[in-house]
DSSP file (Angstrom, degrees, kcal/mol; ACC not computed):
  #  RESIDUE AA STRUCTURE BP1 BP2  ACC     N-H-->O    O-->H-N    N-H-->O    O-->H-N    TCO  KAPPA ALPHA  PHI   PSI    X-CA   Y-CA   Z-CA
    1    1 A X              0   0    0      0, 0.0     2,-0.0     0, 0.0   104,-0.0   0.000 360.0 360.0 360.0 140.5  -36.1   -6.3  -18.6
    2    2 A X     >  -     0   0    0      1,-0.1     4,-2.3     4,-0.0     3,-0.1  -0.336 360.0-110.0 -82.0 163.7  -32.9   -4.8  -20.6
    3    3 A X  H  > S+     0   0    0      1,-0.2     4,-2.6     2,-0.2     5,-0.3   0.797 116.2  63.5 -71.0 -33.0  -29.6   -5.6  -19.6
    4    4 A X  H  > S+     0   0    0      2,-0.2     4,-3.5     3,-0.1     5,-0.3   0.946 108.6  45.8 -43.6 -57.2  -28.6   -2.3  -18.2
    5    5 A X  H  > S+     0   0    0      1,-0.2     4,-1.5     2,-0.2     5,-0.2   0.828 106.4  64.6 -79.7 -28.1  -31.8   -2.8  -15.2
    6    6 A X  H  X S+     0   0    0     -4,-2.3     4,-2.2     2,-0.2     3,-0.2   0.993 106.3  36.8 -45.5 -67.1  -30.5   -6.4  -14.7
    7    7 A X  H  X S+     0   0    0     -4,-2.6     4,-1.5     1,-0.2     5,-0.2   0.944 117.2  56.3 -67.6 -47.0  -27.1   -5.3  -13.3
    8    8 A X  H  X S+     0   0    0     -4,-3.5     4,-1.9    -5,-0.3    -1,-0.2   0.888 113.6  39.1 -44.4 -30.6  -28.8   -2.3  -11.5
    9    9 A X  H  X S+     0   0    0     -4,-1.5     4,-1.6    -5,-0.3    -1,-0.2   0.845 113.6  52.1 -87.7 -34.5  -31.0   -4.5   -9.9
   10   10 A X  H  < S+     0   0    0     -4,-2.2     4,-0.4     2,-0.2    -1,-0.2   0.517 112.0  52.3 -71.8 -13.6  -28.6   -7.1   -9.2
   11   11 A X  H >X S+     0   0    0     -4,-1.5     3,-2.0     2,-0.2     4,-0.6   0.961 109.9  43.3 -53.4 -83.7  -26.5   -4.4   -7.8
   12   12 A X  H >X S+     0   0    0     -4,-1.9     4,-1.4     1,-0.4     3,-1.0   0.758  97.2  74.2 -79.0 -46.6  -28.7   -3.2   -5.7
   13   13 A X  H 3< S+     0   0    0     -4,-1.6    -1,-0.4    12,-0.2    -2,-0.2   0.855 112.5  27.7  24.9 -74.5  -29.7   -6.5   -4.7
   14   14 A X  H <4 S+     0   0    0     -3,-2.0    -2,-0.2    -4,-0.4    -1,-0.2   0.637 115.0  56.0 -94.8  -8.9  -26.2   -6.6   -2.7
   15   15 A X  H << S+     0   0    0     -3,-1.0    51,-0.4    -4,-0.6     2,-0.4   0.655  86.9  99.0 -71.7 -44.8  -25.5   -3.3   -1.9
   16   16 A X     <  -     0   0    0     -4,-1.4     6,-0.1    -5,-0.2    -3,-0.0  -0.280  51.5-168.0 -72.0 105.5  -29.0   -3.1   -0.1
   17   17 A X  S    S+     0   0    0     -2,-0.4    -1,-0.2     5,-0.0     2,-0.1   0.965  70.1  90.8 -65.8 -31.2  -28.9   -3.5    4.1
   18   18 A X  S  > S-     0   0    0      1,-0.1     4,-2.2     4,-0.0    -2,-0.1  -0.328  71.2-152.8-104.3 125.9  -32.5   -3.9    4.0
   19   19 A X  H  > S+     0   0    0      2,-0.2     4,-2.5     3,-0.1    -1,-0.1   0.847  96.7  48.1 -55.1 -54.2  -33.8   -7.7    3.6
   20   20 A X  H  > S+     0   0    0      2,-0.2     4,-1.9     1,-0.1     5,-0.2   0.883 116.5  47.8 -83.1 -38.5  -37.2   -7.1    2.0
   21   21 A X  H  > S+     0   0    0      2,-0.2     4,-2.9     1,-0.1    -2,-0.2   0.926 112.3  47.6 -52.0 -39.5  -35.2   -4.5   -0.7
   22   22 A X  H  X S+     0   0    0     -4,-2.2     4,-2.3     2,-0.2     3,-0.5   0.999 114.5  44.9 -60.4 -47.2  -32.5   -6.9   -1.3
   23   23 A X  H >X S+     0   0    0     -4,-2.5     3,-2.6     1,-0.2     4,-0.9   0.816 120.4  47.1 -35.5 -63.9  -35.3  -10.1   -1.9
   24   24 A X  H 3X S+     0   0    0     -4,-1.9     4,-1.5     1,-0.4    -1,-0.2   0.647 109.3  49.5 -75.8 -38.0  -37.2   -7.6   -4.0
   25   25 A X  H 3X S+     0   0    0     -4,-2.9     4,-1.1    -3,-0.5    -1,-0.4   0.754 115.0  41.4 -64.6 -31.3  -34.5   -6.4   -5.8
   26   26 A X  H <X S+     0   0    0     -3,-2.6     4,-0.9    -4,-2.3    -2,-0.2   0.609 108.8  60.3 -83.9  -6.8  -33.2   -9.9   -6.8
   27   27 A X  H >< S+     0   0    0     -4,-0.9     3,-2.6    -5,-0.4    -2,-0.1   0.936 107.5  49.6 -72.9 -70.5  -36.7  -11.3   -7.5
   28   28 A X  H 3< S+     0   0    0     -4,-1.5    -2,-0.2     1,-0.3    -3,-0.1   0.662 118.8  31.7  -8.6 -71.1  -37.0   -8.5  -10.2
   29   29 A X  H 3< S+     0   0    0     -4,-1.1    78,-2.2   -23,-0.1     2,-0.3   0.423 116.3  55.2 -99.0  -5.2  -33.8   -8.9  -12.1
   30   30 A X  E << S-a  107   0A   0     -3,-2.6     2,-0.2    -4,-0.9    78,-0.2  -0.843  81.4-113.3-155.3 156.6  -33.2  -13.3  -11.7
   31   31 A X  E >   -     0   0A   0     76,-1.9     3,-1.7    -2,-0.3    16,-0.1  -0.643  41.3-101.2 -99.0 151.5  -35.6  -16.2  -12.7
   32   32 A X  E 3  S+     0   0A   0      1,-0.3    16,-1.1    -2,-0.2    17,-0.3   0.780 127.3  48.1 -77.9 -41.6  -36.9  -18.3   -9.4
   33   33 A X  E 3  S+     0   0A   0     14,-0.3    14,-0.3    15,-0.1    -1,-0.3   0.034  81.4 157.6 -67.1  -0.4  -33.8  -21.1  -10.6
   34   34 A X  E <   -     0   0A   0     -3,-1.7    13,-4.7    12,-0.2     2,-0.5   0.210  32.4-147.3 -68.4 143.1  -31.2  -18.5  -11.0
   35   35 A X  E     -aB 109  46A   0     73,-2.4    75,-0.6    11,-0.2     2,-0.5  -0.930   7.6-157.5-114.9 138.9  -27.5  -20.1  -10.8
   36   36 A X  E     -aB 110  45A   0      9,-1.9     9,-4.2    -2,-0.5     2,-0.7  -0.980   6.2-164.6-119.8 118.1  -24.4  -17.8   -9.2
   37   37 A X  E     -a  111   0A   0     73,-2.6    75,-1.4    -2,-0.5     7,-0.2  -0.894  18.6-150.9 -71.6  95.3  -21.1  -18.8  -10.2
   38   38 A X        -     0   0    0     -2,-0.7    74,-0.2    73,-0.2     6,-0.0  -0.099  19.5-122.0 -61.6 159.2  -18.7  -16.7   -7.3
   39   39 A X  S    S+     0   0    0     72,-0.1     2,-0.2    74,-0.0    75,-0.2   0.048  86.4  33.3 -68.3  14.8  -15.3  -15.8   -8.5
   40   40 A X  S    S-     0   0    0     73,-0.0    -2,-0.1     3,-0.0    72,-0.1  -0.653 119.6 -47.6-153.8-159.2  -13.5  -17.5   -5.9
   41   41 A X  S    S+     0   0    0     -2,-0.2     3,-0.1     2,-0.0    -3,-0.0   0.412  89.1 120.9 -82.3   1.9  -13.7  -20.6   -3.8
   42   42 A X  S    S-     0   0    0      1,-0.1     2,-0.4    -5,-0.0     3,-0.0   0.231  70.7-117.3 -27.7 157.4  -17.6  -19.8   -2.8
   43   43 A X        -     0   0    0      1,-0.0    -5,-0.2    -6,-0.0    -1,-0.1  -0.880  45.8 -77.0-111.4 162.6  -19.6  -23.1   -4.1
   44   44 A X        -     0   0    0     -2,-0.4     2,-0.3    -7,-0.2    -7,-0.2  -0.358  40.1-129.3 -68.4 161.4  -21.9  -22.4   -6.6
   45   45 A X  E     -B   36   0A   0     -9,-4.2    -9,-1.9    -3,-0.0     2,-0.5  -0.746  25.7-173.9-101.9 129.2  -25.5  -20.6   -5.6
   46   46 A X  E     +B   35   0A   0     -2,-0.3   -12,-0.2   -11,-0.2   -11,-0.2  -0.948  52.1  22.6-136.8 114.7  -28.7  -22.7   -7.3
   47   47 A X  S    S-     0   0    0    -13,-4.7     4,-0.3    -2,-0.5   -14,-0.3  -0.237  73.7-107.0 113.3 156.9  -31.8  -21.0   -6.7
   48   48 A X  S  > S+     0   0    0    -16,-1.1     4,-1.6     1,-0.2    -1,-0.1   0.884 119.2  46.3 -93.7 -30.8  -33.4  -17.7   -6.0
   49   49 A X  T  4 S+     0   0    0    -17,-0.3    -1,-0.2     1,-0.3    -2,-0.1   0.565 119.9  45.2 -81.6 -14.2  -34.4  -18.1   -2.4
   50   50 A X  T  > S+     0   0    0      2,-0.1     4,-1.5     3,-0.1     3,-0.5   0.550 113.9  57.7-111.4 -31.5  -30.3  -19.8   -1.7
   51   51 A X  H  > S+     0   0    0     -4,-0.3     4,-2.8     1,-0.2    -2,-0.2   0.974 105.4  39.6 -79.5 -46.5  -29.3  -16.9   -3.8
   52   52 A X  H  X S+     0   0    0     -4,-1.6     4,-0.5     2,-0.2    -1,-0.2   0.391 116.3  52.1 -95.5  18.4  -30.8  -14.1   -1.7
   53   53 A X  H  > S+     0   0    0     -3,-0.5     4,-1.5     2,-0.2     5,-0.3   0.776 108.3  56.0-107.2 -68.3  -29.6  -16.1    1.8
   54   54 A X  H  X S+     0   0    0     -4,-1.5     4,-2.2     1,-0.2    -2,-0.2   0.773 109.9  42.6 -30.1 -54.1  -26.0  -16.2    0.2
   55   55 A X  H  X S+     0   0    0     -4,-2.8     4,-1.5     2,-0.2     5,-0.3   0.955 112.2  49.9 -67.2 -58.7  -25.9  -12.3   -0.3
   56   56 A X  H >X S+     0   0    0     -4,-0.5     4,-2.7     2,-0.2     3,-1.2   0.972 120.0  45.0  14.0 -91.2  -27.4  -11.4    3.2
   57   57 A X  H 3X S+     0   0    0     -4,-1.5     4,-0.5     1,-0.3    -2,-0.2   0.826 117.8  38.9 -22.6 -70.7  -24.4  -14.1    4.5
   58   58 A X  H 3< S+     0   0    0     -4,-2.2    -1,-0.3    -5,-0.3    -2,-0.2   0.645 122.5  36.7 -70.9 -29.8  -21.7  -13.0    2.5
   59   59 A X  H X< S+     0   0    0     -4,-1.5     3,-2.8    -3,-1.2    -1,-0.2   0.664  83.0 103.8 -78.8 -31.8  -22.1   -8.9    2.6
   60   60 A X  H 3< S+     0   0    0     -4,-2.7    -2,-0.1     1,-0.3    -3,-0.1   0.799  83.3  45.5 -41.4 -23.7  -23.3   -8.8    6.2
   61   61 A X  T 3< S+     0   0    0     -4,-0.5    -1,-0.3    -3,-0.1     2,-0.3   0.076  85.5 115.5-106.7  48.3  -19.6   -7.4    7.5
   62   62 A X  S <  S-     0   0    0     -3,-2.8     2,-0.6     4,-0.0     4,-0.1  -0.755  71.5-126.4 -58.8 131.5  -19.5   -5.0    4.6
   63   63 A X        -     0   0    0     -2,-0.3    27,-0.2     1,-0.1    -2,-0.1  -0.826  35.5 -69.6 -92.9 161.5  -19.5   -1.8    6.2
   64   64 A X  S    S+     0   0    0     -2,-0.6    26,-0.4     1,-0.1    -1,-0.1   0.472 107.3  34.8  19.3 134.7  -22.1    1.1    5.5
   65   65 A X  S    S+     0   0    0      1,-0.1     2,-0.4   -50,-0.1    25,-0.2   0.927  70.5 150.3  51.5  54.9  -21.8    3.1    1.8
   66   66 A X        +     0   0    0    -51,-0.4    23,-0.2    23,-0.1    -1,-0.1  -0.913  19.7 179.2-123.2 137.9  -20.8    0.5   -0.6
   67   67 A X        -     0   0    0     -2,-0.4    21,-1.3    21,-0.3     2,-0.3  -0.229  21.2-154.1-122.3-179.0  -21.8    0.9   -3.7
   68   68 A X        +     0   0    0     19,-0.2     2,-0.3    -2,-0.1    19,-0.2  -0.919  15.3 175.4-179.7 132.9  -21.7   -0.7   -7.5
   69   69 A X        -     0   0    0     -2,-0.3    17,-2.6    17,-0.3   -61,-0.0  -0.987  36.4-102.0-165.0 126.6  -22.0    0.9  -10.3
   70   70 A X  B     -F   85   0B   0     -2,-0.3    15,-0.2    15,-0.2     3,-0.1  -0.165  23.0-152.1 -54.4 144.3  -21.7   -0.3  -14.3
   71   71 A X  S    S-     0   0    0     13,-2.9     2,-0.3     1,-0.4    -1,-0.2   0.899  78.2 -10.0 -88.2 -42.0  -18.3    0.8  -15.5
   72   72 A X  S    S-     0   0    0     12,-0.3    -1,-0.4     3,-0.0    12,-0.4  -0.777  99.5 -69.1-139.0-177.7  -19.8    1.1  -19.4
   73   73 A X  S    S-     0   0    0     -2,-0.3   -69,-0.0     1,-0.2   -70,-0.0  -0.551  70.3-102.0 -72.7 120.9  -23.4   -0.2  -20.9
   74   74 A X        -     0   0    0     -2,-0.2     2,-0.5     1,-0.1    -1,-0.2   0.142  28.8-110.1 -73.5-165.1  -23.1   -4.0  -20.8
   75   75 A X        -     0   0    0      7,-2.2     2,-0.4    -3,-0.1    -1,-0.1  -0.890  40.0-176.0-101.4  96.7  -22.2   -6.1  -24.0
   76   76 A X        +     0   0    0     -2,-0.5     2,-0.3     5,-0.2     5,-0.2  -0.832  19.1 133.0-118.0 123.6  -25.3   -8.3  -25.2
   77   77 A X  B >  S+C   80   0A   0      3,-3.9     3,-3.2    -2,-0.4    -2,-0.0  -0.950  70.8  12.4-153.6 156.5  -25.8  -11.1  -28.4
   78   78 A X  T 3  S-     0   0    0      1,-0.4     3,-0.1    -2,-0.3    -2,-0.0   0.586 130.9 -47.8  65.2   3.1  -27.3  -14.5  -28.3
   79   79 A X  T 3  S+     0   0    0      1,-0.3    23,-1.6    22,-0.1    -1,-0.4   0.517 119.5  94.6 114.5 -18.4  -29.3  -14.7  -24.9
   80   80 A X  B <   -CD  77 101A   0     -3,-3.2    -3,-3.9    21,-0.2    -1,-0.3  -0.939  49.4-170.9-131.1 142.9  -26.0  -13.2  -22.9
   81   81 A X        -     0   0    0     19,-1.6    -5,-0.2    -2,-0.3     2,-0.2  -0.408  12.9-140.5-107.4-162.5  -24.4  -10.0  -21.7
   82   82 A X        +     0   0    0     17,-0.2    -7,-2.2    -2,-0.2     2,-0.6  -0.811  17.0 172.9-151.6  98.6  -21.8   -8.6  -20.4
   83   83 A X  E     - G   0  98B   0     15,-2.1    15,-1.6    -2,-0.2     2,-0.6  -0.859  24.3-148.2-147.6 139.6  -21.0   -5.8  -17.5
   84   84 A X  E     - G   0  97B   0     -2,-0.6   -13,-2.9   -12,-0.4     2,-0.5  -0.886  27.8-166.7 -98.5 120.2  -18.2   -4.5  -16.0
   85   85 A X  E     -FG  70  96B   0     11,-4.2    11,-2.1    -2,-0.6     2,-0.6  -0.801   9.0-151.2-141.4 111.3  -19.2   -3.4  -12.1
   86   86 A X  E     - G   0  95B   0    -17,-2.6     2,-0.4    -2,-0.5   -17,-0.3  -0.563   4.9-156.0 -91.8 128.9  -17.3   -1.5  -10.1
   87   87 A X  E     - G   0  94B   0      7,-0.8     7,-6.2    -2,-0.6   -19,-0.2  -0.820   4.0-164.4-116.7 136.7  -17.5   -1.9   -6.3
   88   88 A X  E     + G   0  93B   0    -21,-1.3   -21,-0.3    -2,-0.4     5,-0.2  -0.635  11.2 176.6-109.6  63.0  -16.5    0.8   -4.2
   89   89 A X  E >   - G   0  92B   0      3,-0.9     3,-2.6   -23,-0.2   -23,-0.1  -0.158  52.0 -90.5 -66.6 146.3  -15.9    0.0   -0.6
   90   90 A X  T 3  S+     0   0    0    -26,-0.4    -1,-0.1     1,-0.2     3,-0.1   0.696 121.6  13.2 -25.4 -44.3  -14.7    2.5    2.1
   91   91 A X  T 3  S+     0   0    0      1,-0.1    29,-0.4    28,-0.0     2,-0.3  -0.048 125.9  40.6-134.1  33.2  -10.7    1.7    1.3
   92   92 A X  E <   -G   89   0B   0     -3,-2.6    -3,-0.9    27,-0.2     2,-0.6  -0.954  57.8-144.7-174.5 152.1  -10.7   -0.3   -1.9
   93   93 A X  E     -GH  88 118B   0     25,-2.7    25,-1.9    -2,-0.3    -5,-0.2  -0.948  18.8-173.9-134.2 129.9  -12.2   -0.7   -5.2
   94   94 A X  E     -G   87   0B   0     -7,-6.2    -7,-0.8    -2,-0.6     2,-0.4  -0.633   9.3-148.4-108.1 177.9  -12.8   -4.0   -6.8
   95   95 A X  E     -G   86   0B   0     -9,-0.2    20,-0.5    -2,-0.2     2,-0.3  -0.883  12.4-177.6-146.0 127.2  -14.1   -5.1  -10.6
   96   96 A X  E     -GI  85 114B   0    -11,-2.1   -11,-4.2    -2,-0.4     2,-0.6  -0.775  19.8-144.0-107.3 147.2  -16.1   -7.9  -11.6
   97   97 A X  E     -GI  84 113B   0     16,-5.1    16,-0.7    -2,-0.3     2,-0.7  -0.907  20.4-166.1-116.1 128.4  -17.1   -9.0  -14.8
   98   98 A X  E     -GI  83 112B   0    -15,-1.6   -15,-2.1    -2,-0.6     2,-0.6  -0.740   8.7-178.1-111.5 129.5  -20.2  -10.3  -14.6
   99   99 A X        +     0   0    0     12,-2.2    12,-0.5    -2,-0.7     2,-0.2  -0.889  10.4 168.1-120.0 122.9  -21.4  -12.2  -17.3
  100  100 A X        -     0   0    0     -2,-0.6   -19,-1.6    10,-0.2     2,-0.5  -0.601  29.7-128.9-136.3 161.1  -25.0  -13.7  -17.3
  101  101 A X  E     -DE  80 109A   0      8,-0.9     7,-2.0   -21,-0.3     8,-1.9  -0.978  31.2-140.6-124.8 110.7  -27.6  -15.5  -19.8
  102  102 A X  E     - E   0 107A   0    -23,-1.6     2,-0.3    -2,-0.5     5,-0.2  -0.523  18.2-173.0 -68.8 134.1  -30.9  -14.0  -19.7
  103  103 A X  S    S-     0   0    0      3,-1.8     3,-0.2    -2,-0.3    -2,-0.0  -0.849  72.6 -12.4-140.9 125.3  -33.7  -15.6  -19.9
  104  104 A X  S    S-     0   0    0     -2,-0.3     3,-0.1     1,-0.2    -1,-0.0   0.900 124.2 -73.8  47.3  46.0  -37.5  -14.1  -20.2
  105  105 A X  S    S+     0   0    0      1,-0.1     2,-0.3   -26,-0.0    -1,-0.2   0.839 114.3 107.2  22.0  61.5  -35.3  -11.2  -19.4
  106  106 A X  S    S-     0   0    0     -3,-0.2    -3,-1.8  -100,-0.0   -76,-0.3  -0.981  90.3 -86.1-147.2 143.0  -34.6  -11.8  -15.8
  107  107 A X  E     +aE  30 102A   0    -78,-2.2   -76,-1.9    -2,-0.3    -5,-0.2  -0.196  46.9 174.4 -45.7 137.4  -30.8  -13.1  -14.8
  108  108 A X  E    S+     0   0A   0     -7,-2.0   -73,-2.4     1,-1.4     2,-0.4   0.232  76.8   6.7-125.4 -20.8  -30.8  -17.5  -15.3
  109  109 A X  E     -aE  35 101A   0     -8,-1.9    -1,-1.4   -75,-0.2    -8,-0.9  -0.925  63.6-171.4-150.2 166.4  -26.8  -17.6  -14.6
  110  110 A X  E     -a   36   0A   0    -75,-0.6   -73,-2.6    -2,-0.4     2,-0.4  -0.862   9.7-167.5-154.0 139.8  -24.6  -15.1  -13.6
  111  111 A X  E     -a   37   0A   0    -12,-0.5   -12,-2.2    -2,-0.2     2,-0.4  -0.967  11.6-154.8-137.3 130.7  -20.4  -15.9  -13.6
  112  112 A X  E     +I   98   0B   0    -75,-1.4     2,-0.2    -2,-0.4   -14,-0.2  -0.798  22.7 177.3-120.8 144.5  -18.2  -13.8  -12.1
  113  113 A X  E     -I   97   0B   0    -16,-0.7   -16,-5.1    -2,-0.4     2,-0.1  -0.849  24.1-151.0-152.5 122.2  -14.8  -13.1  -12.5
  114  114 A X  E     -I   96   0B   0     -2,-0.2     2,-0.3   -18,-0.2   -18,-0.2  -0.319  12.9-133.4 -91.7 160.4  -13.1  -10.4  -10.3
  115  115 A X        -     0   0    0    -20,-0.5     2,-0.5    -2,-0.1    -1,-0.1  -0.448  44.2 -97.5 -67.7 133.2  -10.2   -7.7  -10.1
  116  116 A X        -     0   0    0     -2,-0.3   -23,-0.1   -22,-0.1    -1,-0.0  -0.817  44.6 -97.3 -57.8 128.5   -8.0   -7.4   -7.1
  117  117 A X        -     0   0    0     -2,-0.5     2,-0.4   -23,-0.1   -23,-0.2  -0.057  40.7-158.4 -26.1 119.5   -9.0   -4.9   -4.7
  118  118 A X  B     -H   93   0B   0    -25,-1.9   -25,-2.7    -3,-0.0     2,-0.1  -0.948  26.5-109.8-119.5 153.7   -6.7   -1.8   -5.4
  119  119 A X              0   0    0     -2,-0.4   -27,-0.2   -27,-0.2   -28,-0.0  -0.256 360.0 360.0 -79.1 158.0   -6.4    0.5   -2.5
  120  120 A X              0   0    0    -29,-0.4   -28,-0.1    -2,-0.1    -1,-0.1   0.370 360.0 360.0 -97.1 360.0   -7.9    3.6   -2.5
């Protein structure tokens, strides 16, 4: 999978209220071992099945219509990209950059490092 359908998928992946879309959507894009670094004080996530209980957890008070979207085409050399994704929440917009190592082209790490929320 190119890097562009990774972050879509991993996007949608978290975006998604639906249980069986998100799984399906993170099986797609992330290798069954997949590691998530958070940007914050989160521990790291090891595994796909930890990964897609961790997203479920952590979004569940999101409200309704938020959305995530690449800011440009990520940056890719050597096994790793690079993507800017901006998440749009009802009264705030954040950006992470999420930068991940591919492997057999499905997400093997992912590390995040976020924006502060600017009001909308």
């Amino acid at each position: 999978m190119e890097p562009e359908q990774l972050f879509t998928h991993w996007s949608a992946g978290w975006v998604t209220r639906d249980p069986a879309r998100r799984r399906a959507h993170l099986e797609a894009c992330c290798t069954p071992d997949v590691e998530f670094v958070p940007p914050d004080d989160r521990p790291v996530v090891r595994g796909r099945d930890a990964l897609v209980a961790h997203v479920a957890e952590y979004t569940s008070a999101w409200p309704d219509g938020v959305t995530a979207e690449l800011v440009r085409p990520p940056e890719t050399h050597h096994g790793w990209s690079r993507g800017l994704v901006r998440w749009t929440f009802p009264n705030a917009v954040a950006v992470g950059c999420d930068v991940v190592r591919v492997a057999d082209g499905r997400i093997a790490q992912m590390v995040v490092f976020s924006e502060p929320e600017a009001e909308r």
